[in-house]
C-alpha positions as CSV (number, residue, x, y, z in Angstrom):
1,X,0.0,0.0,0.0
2,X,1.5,3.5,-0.5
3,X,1.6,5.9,2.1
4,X,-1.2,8.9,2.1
5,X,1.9,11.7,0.6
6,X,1.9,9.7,-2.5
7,X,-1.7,8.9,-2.8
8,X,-1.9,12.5,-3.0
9,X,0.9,13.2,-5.6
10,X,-0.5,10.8,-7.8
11,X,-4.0,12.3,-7.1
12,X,-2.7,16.1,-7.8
13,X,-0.5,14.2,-10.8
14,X,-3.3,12.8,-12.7
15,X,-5.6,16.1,-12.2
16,X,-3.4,18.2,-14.0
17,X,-3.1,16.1,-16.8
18,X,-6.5,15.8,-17.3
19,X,-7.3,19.8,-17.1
20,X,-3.9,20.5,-19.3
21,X,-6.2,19.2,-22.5
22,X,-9.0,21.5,-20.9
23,X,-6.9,24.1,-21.4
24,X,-6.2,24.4,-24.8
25,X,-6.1,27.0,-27.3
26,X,-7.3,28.0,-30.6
27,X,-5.8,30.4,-32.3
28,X,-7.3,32.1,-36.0
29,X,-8.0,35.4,-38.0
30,X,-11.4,37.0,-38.3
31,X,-12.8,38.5,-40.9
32,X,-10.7,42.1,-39.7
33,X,-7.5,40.2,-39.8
34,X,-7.4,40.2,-35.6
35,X,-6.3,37.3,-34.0
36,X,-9.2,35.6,-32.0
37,X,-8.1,33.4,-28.9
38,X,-10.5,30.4,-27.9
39,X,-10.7,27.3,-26.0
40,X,-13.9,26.1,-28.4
41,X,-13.1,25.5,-31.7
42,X,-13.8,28.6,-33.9
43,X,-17.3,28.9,-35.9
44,X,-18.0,26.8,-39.3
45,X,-17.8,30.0,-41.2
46,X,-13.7,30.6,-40.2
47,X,-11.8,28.9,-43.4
48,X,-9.0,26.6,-42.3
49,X,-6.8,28.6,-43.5
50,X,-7.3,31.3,-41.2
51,X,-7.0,28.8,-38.3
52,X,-3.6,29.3,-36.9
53,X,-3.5,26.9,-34.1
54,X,-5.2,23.9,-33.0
55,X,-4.7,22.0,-29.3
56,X,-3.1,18.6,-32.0
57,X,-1.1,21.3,-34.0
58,X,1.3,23.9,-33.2
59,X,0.6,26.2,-35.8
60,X,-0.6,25.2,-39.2
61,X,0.9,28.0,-41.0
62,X,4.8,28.2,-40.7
63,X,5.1,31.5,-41.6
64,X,2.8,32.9,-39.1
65,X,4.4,33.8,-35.4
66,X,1.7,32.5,-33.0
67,X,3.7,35.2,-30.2
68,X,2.5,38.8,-30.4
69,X,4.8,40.4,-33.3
70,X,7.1,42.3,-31.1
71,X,9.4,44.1,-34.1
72,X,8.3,45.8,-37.1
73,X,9.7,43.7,-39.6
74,X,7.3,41.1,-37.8
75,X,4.4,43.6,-38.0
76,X,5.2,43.9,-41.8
77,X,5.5,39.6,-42.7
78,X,2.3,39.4,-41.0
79,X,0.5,41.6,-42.6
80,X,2.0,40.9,-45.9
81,X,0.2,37.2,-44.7
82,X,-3.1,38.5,-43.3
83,X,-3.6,40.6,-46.9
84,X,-2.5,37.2,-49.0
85,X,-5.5,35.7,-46.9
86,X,-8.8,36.2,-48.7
87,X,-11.8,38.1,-46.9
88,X,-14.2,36.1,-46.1
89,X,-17.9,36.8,-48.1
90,X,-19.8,39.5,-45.7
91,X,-22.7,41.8,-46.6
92,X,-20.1,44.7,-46.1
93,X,-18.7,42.9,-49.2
94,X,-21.3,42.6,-51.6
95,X,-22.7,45.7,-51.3
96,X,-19.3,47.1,-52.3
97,X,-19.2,44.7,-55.1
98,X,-22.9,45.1,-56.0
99,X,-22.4,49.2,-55.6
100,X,-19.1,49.0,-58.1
101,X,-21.0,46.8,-60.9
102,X,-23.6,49.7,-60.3
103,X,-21.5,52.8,-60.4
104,X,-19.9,50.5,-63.6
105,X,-23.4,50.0,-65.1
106,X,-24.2,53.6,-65.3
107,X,-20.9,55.0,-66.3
108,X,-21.4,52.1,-69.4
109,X,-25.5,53.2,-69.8
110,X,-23.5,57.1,-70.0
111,X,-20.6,56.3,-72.7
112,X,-23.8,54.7,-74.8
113,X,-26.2,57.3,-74.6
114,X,-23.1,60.3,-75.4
115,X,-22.4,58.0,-78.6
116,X,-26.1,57.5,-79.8
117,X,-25.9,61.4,-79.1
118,X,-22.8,61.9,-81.1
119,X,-24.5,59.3,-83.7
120,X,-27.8,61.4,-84.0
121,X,-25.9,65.0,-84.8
122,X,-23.5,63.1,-87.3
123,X,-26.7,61.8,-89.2
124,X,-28.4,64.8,-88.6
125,X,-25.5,67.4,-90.2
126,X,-24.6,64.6,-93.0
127,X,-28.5,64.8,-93.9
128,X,-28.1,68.5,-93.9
129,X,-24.7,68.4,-96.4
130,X,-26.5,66.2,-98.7
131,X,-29.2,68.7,-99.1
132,X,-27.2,71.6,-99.2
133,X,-25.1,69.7,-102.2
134,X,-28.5,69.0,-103.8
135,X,-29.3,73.2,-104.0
136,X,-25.8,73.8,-105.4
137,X,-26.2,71.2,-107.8
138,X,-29.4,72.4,-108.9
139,X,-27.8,75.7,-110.5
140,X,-30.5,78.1,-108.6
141,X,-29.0,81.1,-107.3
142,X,-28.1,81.5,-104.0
143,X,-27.8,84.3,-101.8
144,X,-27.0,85.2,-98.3
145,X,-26.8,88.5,-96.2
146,X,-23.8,89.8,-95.1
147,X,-22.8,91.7,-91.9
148,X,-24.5,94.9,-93.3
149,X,-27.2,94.2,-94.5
150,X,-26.6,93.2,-98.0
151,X,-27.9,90.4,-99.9
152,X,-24.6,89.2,-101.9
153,X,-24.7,86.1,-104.5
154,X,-22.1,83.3,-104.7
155,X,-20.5,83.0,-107.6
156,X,-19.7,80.3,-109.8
157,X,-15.8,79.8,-108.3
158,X,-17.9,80.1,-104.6
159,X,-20.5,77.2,-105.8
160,X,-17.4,75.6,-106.8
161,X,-15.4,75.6,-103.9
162,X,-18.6,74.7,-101.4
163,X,-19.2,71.9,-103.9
164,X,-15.4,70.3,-102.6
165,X,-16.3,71.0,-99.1
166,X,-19.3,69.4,-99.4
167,X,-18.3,66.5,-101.2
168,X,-15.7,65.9,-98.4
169,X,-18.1,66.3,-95.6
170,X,-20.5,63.3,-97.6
171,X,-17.3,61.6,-97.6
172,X,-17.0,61.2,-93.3
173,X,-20.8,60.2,-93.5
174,X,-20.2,57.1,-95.5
């Protein structure tokens, strides 16, 4: 029989072992990139990626320190780390990505509307030429009033020379 001392060691022996596995830790990165400390395992929705430390494992990712980063060149490989890690879906997230596809969507619906714009005037004046080269192809006189007052006729090097120009305006509206 042993003696009531070692009873007692072997009694105060085998309680700590069983409350060392009580005590331990999880270690992982929220959504925020913050490390979150646990003795329950961390929620479904954590990817295991972002689970730096189980009680069976030490630390799944090398590269991370599980110790507080104490220097800044530690500061810097972790973050480097936590932005290679991806964000995890939130509603923060897709209303960011739904209001971009939105702002996108209407800067798109705006480039469209300024080239059906752009379209409508380039009909519009080409429509314009072709008529104006249909009256000085007719041969009827034309006039117009100057900055006096004056009515003043073009002449036949004038009808001419507006002929050219309006043959190479028809040309752009082919």
């Amino acid at each position: 029989m042993l003696k009531l001392p070692s009873k007692m060691i072997i009694l105060a022996l085998s309680a700590l072992l069983a409350t060392a596995s009580s005590h331990a830790q999880y270690i992982w990165l929220d959504e925020k990139g913050g490390k979150q400390f646990s003795d329950s395992p961390p929620p479904l929705s954590v990817p295991k990626n972002r689970i730096l430390k189980t009680p069976s494992k030490t630390n799944i990712q090398t590269n991370i320190s599980v110790k507080e980063p104490s220097t800044s060149s530690n500061i810097a490989t972790e973050s480097g780390v936590n932005e290679k890690l991806q964000k995890p879906v939130t509603t923060t997230s897709k209303n960011e990505d739904f209001n971009k596809r939105k702002i996108e969507q209407e800067e798109k619906d705006k480039k469209a509307d300024k080239e059906k714009l752009a379209q409508a005037e380039k009909t519009k004046n080409c429509e314009r030429a072709r008529s104006y080269q249909q009256s000085l192809q007719s041969g009827v006189r034309i006039a117009s009033t100057d900055k006096n007052g004056e009515r003043n006729f073009m002449t036949d090097a004038q009808r001419e020379q507006e002929l050219v120009d309006v043959k190479r305006t028809i040309s752009d509206c082919k």
